[in-house]
C-alpha positions in Angstrom: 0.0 0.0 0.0 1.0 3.5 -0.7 -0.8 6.3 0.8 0.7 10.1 -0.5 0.0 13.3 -2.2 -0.3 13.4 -6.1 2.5 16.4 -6.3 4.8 13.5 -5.1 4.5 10.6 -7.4 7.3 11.7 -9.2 9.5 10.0 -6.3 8.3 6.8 -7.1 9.9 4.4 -9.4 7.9 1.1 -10.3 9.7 -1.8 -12.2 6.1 -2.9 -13.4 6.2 -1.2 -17.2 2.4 -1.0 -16.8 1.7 0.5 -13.4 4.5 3.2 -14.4 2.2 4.3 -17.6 -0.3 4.7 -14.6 1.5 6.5 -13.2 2.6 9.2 -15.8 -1.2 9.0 -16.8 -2.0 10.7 -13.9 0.7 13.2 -13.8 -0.5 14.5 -17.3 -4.0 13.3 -18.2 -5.6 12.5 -14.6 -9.3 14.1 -15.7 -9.0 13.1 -19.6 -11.4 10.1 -19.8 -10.2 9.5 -23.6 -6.9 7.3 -23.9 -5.8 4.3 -25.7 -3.5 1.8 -23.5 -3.6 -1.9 -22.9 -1.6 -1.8 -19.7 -4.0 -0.2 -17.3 -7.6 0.6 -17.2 -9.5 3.8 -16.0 -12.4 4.3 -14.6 -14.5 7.9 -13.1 -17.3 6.8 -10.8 -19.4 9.2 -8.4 -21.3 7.8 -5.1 -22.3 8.4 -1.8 -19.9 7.1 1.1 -21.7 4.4 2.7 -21.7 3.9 6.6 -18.2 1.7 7.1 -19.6 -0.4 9.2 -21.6 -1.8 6.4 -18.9 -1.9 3.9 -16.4 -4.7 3.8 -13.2 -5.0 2.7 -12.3 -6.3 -1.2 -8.9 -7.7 -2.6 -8.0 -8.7 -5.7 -5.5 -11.5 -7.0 -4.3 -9.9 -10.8 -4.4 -6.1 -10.4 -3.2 -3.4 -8.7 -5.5 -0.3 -7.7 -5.2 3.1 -8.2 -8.0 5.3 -6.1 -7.5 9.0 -6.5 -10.4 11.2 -5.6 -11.4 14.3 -7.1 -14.1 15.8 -5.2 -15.0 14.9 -1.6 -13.8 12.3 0.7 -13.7 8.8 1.6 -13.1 7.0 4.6 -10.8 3.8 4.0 -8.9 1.3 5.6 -6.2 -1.2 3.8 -4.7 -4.4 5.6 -2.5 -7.6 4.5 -4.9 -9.9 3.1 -3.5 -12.4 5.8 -6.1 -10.7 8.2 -9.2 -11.1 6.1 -11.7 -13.6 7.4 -15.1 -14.9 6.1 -14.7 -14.5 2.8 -16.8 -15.1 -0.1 -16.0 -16.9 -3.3 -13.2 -15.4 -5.6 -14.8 -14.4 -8.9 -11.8 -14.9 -11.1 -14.2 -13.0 -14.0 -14.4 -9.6 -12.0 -10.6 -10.5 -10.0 -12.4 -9.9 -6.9 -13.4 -11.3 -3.4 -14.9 -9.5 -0.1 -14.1 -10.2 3.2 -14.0 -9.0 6.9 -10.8 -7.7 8.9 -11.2 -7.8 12.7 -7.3 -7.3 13.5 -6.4 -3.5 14.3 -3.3 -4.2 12.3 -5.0 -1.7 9.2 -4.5 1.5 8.2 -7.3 3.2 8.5 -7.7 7.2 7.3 -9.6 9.6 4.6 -9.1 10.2 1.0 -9.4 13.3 -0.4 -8.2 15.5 -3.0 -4.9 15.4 -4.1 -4.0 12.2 -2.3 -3.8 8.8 -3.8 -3.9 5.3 -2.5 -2.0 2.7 -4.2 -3.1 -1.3 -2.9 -1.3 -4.1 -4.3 -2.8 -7.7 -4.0 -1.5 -8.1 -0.8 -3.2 -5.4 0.1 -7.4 -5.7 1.3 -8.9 -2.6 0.8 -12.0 -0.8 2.5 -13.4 2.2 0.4 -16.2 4.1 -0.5 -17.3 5.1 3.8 -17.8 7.4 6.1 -18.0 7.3 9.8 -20.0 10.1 10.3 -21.6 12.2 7.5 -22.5 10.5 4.1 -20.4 12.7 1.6 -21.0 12.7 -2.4 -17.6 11.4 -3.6 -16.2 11.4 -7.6 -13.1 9.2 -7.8 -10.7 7.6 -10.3 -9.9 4.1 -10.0 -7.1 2.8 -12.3 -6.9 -1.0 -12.4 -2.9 -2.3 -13.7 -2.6 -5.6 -14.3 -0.1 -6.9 -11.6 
């Protein structure tokens, strides 16, 4: 997991080819919907935050996530898959499974503008709640084959 400001993604250096064109996506084309690649996917979606403790947490096996939000904010937590329990089925279609983390050893923090959250598939993420005001949040989620 990587938690930082956008104005500092130029300190990081990835060796996957892919998750560097990301990377330099968002650097020079964050808000243009419109590109042609193969190595990542991007995606704009807009919601309301959802209580968190009615969310639960989602990992993936094949990619690596991206969230960067552009207006609002999100409350999130990320942990080592290791500490997910009850989990449902992987769906290898949609690379995804959902599960529960009961162990304090998370991260746990808000999203918001100019910040980005990076979650490997080691990583379980949390996203899209709030703990105490619902909040109208439009995010980008980039999705880099791992």
């Amino acid at each position: 997991m990587i938690y930082d400001k956008i104005t500092n993604l130029d300190q990081y250096a990835f060796t996957n080819p892919r998750l560097m064109e990301a990377v330099q996506d968002i650097q020079s084309n964050l808000r243009e919907m419109a590109f042609a690649t193969t190595s990542f996917t991007k995606n704009q979606i807009t919601f309301t935050t959802s209580p968190k403790e009615e969310k639960r947490f989602e990992a993936h096996k094949k990619y690596i996530d991206i969230h960067l939000v552009l207006e609002g904010r999100e409350y999130v937590e990320v942990s080592n898959t290791d500490c997910l329990s009850n989990l449902t089925e992987y769906d290898s279609q949609s690379d995804i499974h959902f599960g529960d983390v009961a162990s304090d050893l998370k991260f746990t923090g808000y999203l918001e503008e100019g910040y980005f959250l990076i979650c490997f598939p080691e990583d379980t993420h949390l996203v899209g709640a709030h703990e105490h005001l619902e909040v109208e949040v439009t995010k980008i989620v980039y999705k880099i084959a791992f």
